[in-house]
N, C-alpha and C positions, 0 to 999 in steps of 0.2 A: 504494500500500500504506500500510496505517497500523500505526508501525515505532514501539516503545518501547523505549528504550535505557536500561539498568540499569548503574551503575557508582558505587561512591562515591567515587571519584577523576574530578572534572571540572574544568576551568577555574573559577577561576582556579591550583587546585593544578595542578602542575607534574609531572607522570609521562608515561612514555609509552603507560598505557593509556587517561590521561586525555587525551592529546592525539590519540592513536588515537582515541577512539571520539567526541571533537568534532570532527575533522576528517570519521570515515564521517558523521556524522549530518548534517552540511554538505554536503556532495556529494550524501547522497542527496535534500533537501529541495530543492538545488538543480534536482535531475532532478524535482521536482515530488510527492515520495513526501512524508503526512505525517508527521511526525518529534517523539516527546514524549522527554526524555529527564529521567530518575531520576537524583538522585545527593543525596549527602551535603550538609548546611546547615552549612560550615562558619562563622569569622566573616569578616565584611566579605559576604558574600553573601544574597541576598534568597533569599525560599520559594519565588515563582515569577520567572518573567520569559520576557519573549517577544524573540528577538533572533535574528537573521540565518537568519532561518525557523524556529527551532527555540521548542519550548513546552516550558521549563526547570522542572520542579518540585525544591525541593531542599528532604530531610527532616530533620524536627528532630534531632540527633543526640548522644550523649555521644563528646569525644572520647577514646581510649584514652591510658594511659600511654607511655610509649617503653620497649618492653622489650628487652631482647639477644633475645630468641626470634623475635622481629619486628624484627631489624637497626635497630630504635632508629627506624623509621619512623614519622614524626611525624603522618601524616595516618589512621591508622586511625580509623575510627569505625563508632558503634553505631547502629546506625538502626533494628533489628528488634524495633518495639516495637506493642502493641496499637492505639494513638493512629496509629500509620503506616501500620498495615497497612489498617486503616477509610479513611484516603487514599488507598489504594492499589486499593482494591476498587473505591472512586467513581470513583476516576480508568477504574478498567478500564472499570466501566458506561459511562462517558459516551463515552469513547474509543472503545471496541470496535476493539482494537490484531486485526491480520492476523496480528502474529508478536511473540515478546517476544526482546531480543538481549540474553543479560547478558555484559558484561565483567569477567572476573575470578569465579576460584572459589574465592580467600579472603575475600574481602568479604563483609559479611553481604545486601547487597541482595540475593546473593544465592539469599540463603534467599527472600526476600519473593518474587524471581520464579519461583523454583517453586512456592512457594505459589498465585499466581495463575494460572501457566499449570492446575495440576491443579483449581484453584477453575473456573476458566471455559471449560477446555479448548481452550487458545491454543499452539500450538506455541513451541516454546522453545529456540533455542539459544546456547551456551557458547560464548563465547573464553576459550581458557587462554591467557594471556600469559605467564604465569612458572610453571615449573615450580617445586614446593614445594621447595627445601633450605636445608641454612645447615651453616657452618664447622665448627661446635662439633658433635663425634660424638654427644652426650646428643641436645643437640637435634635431630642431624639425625634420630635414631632417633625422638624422640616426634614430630614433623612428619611423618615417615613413614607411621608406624602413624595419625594421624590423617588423613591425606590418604587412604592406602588404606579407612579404615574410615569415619568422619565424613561428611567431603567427599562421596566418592564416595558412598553411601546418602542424604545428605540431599539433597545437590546436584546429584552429576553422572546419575545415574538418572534423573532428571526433565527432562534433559534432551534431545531427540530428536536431536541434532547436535551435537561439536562441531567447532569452526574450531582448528586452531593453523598459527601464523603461519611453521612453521620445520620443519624433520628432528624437531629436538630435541627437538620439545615434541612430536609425533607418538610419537617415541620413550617420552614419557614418560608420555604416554596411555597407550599399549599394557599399557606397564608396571603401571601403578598402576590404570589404569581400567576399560581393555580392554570401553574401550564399541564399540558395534557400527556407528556413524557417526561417520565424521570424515575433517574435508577439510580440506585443507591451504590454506590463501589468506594469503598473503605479507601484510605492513604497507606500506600507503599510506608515498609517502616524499617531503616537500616540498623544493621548489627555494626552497635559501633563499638569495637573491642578496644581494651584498652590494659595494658599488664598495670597488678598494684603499685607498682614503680613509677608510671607515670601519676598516680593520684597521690602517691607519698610529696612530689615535684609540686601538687596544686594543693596540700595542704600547707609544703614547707614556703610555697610562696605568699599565701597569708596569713603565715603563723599563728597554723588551726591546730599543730598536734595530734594528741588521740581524741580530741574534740569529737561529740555528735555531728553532724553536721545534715542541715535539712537544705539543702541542692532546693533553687527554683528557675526553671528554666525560661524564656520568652523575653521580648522585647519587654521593658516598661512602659506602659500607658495609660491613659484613662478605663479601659475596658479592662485589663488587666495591673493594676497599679499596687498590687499584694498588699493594703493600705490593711485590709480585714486580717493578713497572716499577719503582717507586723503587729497589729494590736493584740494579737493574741499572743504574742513573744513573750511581756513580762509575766503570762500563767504558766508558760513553760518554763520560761527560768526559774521561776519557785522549782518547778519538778526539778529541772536536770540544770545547776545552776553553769555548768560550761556548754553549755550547747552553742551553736552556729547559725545563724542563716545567711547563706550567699547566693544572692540573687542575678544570673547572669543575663545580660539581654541589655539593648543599646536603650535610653533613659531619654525618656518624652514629655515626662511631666516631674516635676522635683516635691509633689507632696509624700511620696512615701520616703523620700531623705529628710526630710523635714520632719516627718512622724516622727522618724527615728531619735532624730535629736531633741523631740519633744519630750520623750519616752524616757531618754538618758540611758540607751542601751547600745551606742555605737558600739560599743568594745565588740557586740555580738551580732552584728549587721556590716555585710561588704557589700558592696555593689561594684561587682568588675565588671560592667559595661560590657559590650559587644563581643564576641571569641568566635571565631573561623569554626562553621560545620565540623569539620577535622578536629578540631580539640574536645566538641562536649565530649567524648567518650574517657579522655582524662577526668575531668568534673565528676562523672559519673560514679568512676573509682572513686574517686575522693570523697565522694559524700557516703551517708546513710541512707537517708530515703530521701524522696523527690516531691516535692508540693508548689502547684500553681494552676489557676483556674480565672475563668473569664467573669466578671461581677455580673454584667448584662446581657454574655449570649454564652450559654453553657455547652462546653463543648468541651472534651478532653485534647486534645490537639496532637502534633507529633511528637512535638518531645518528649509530653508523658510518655507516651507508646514505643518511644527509642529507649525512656528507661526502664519500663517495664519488661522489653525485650534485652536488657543490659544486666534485668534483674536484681532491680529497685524497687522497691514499696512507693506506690504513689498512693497522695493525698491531693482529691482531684474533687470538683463539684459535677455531677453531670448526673442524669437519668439513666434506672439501670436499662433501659430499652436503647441505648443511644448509636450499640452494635448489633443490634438485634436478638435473636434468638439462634439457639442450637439445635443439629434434627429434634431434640425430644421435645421443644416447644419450649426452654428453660431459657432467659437471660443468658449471654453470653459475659456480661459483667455480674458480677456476684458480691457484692461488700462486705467485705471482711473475708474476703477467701481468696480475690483476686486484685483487689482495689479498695481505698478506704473512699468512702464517699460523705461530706461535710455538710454539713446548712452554710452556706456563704455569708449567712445574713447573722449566725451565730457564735459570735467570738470562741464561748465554752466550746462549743459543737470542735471549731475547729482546734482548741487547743489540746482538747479530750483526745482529739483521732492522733494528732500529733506526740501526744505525751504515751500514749498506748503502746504506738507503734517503735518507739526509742527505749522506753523501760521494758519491754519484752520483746526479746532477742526471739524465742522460739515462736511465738506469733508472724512475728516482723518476716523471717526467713521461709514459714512455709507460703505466706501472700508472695514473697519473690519469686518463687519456682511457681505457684499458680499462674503470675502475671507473667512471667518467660513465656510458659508452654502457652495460655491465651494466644499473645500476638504473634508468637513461630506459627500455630496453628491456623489464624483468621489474616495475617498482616503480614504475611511475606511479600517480597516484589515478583516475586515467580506468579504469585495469584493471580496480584491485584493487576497485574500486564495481562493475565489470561481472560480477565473479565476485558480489560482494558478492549484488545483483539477482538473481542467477541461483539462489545457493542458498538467497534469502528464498522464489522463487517453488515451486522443488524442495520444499521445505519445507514450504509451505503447502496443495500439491497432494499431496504424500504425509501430513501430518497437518492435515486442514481443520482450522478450529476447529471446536466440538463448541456 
């Protein structure tokens, strides 16, 4: 198949749509499909480039300011311009893509690949990665009415399928889009190995010691701004008075540093900002268990699932339906057997799950090996590429090109 993939978040940027949709486009190139993929010309990045099978064109682009309405997220850009799209028409000609895949229905590539799927009549389908909200009631109101109205008419219309990775975001389709296809296919989730040697290198770099240490993984933002874990720190330090929390992910908003110092508990709060894919699996060593969750759209994410699969205890908020069910009709997430799951809105709730999981070692360890085998079993990338294939070809045979 010849498979164009649309995203303005690609490598070297650091998201998990961007590392989502360069890991499918690797797997599938590797099964021999060909693979072009779109995205944003940020700096430090070439226009094209050809590399681990894949034919990288990336577009000239303005980048956005950092607004609160967009959680201060430094990578938007503007790509949908006259000059692009003339690229993008040539590119189709010459290509003659089978199927167009865009990731993400806030991005403006967006726009470009419904434009080409309706120009050339190429089938087209949608990942929704993130469900539209944010903290702030104004805003979450005018996100709203533009996702229901904007989005969906420019965007999600045009498209013949979409994919969400989760309950959640199926959920949120329904809600807001209530398009008429859509399948559900779980995120690929990497074995990120790591020997105890490199986690001894990330505790001796913030001289953690034999410390606890509670790993949280993600970007900092409004939607995820750990502001509810942090407050619940001074009930865990009563329990475990040297414990850790270190927070990795690039910083968008400064209130939970701020908590921090309000709290008077720096000594036991790091925030090492942003670290290269290729590193978490050090961190992961390094830590105990893993805790981080989205305040206003529930969702377990990748990282968890990289550390579960790392064979870490996470402390996550989300619905046990969220992966669905197993042949026998049971949850495939199970609390307290595979996952601890929190009230987000309940400080105790989450210092309880936290303080449980850290004072009992043989609890703590048989939730690791549960949550290993979980995602080796639902969440490999050999799978999720084989759904992947299956619904390019579903696809292509219910909407040929034209």
């Amino acid at each position: 198949m010849r498979i164009c993939m649309f995203n303005n978040l690609f490598p070297p940027i650091k998201s998990g749509s961007s590392h989502f949709s360069y890991k499918l486009s690797r797997m599938l190139a590797e099964r021999g499909h060909e693979v072009t993929v779109v995205a944003a010309k940020i700096a430090g990045t070439t226009a094209h480039e050809e590399r681990e099978g894949l034919d990288i064109y990336r577009l000239p682009c303005i980048m956005m300011p950092q607004l609160e309405i967009a959680h201060k997220f430094k990578y938007f850009s503007y790509t949908f311009t006259p000059g692009n799209l003339r690229r993008l028409v040539k590119l189709c000609q010459e290509k003659r893509f089978d199927v167009l895949h865009q990731h993400g229905q806030i991005f403006d590539t967006s726009l470009s690949s419904a434009y080409l799927a309706g120009k050339f009549g190429i089938p087209l389908l949608t990942t929704i990665h993130t469900p539209v909200r944010h903290t702030v009631p104004l805003y979450s109101k005018i996100l709203t009415f533009l996702d229901k109205t904007v989005v969906k008419h420019l965007i999600i219309r045009h498209a013949q399928l979409l994919i969400a990775p989760d309950q959640t975001v199926v959920d949120n389709i329904n809600e807001r889009y209530q398009h008429s296809w859509v399948e559900e296919i779980p995120y690929g989730v990497d074995r990120l190995d790591a020997s105890p040697e490199r986690g001894l290198e990330v505790r001796r770099k913030y001289n953690l010691g034999d410390r606890p240490v509670i790993l949280s993984l993600g970007h900092v933002h409004n939607l995820r701004d750990r502001c509810d874990l942090i407050a619940a720190m001074p009930e865990i330090i009563k329990k475990i008075p040297n414990v850790h929390l270190l927070i990795v992910g690039d910083i968008y908003t400064q209130k939970p540093v701020e908590m921090v110092n309000d709290l008077g508990i720096k000594a036991h709060v790091t925030f090492t900002g942003g670290i290269p894919h290729e590193e978490i699996g050090a961190y992961l060593a390094a830590s105990t268990i893993e805790a981080a969750w989205s305040r206003a759209a529930p969702g377990l994410g990748i990282a968890a699932m990289e550390a579960m699969l790392f064979g870490r205890a996470v402390v996550s908020s989300i619905g046990t339906d969220a992966f669905g069910k197993d042949t026998l009709g049971k949850d495939i997430l199970q609390p307290g057997e595979n996952i601890m799951l929190i009230d987000r809105d309940s400080i105790p709730s989450i210092a309880a799950a936290i303080t449980k999981l850290l004072c009992e070692p043989d609890f703590r360890q048989r939730m690791e090996k549960n949550a290993h085998d979980l995602i080796e079993k639902y969440f490999s990338w050999e799978n999720v590429t084989n759904k992947m294939e299956n619904i390019y070809q579903k696809l292509i045979e219910k909407y040929p090109r034209t």
